[in-house]
C-alpha positions as CSV (number, residue, x, y, z in Angstrom):
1,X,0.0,0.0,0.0
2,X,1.2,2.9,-1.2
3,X,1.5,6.5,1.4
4,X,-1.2,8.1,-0.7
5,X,-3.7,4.6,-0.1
6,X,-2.3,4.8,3.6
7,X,-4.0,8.5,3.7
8,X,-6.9,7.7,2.3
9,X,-7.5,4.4,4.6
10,X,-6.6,6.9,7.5
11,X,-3.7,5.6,8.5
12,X,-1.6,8.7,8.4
13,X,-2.8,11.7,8.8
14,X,-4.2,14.3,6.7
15,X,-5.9,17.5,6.5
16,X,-9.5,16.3,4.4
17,X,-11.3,18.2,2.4
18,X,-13.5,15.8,0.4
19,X,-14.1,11.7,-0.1
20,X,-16.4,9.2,-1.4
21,X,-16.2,5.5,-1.8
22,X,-14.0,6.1,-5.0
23,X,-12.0,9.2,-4.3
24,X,-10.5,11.1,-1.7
25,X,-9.4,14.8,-1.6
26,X,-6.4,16.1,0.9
27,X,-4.7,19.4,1.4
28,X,-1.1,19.2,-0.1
29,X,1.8,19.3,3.1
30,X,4.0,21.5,0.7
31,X,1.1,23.8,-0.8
32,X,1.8,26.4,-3.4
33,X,-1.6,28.7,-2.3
34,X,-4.0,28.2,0.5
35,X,-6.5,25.8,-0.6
36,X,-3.5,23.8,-2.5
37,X,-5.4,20.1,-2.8
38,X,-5.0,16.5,-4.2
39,X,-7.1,14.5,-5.7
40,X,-6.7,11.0,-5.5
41,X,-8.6,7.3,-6.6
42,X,-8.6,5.2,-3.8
43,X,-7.6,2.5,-5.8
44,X,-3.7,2.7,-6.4
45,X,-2.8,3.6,-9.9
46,X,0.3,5.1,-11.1
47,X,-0.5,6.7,-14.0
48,X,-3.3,9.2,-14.1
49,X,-3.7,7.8,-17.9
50,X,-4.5,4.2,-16.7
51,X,-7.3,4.7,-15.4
52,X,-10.3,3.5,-16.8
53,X,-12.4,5.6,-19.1
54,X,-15.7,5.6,-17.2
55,X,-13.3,5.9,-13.7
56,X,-11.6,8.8,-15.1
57,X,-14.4,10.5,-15.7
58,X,-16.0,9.9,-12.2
59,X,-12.5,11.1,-10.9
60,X,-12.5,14.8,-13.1
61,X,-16.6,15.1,-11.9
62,X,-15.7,14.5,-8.4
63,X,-12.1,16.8,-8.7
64,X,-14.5,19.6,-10.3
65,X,-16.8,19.3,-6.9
66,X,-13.4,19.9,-4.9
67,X,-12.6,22.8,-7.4
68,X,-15.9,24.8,-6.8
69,X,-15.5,24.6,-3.3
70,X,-12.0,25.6,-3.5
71,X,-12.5,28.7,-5.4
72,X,-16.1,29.4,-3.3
73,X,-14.0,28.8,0.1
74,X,-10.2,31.1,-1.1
75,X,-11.8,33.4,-4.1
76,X,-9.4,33.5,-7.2
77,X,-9.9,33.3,-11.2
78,X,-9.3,29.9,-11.2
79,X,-8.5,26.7,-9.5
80,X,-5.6,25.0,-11.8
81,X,-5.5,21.6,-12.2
82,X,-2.4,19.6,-12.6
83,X,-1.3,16.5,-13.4
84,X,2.2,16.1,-11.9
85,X,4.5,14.3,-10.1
86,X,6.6,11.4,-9.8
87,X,7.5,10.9,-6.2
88,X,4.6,9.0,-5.1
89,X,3.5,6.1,-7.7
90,X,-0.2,6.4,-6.9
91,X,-2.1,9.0,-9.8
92,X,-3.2,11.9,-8.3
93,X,-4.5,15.6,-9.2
94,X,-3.3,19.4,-7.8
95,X,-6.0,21.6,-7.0
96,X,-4.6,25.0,-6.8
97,X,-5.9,28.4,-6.5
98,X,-4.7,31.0,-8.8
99,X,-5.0,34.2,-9.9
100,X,-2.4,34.6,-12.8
101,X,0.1,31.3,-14.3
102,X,2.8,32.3,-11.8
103,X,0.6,31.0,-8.8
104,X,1.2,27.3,-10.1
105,X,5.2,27.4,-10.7
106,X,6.3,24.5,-8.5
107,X,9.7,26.2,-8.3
108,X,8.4,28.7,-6.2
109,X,8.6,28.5,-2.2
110,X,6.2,26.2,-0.3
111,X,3.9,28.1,2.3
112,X,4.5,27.2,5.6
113,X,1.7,26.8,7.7
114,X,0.9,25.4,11.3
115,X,-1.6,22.5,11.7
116,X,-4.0,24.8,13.0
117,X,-3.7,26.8,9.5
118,X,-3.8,23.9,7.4
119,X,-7.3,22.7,9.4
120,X,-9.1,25.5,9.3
121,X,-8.4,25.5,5.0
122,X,-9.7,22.1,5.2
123,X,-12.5,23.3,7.4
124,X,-13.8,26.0,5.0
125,X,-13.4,23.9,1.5
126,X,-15.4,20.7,3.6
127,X,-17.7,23.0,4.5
128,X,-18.0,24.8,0.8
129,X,-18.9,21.3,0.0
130,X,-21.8,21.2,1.2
């Protein structure tokens, strides 16, 4: 089982912002914005790509519910979504909020926040959820 699987099964910790039997949605420990979220299937894939067609599209319709309550929850033009990353084999989505292209450089500083910081994002985007 892979760290992101562990996550979702709550076995390690994490900030939630969204779930469902299929996918589960988790504030990013290095976020680029407030609000900065991933997007994962609970079933471990690698490859965003292999997923199954009608599972890929449940995952994008679920990752647009996170999105809208992103942008209702930290207002910006846009929540970016990106498909990145090679560090953990399991396929997952970044949900960041963004105002102009420079918001979602990955190069750019982390924010450091506290644990009270990072649950009271969660707190508003569960609660935009609704």
């Amino acid at each position: 089982m892979d760290i992101f699987s562990k996550i979702a099964a709550g076995e390690i910790p994490s900030y939630k912002c969204a779930e469902n039997d299929k996918f589960y949605a988790f504030l990013d420990i290095n976020p680029l914005a407030k609000g900065h979220t991933l997007v994962i299937p609970r079933r471990e894939v690698d490859y965003f790509f292999d997923l199954e067609d009608e599972e890929l599209g449940e995952y994008q319709v679920f990752a647009k519910r996170v999105a809208a309550a992103i942008k209702e929850a930290f207002p910006c033009k846009k929540v970016a979504q990106v498909v990145l990353g090679l560090e953990v084999p399991h396929a997952h989505i970044h949900l960041i909020p963004m105002n102009s292209e420079a918001d979602v450089d990955f190069r750019k500083e982390k924010l450091h926040l506290t644990p009270e910081e990072f649950e009271q994002i969660a707190a508003k985007i569960r609660a935009a959820m609704k």
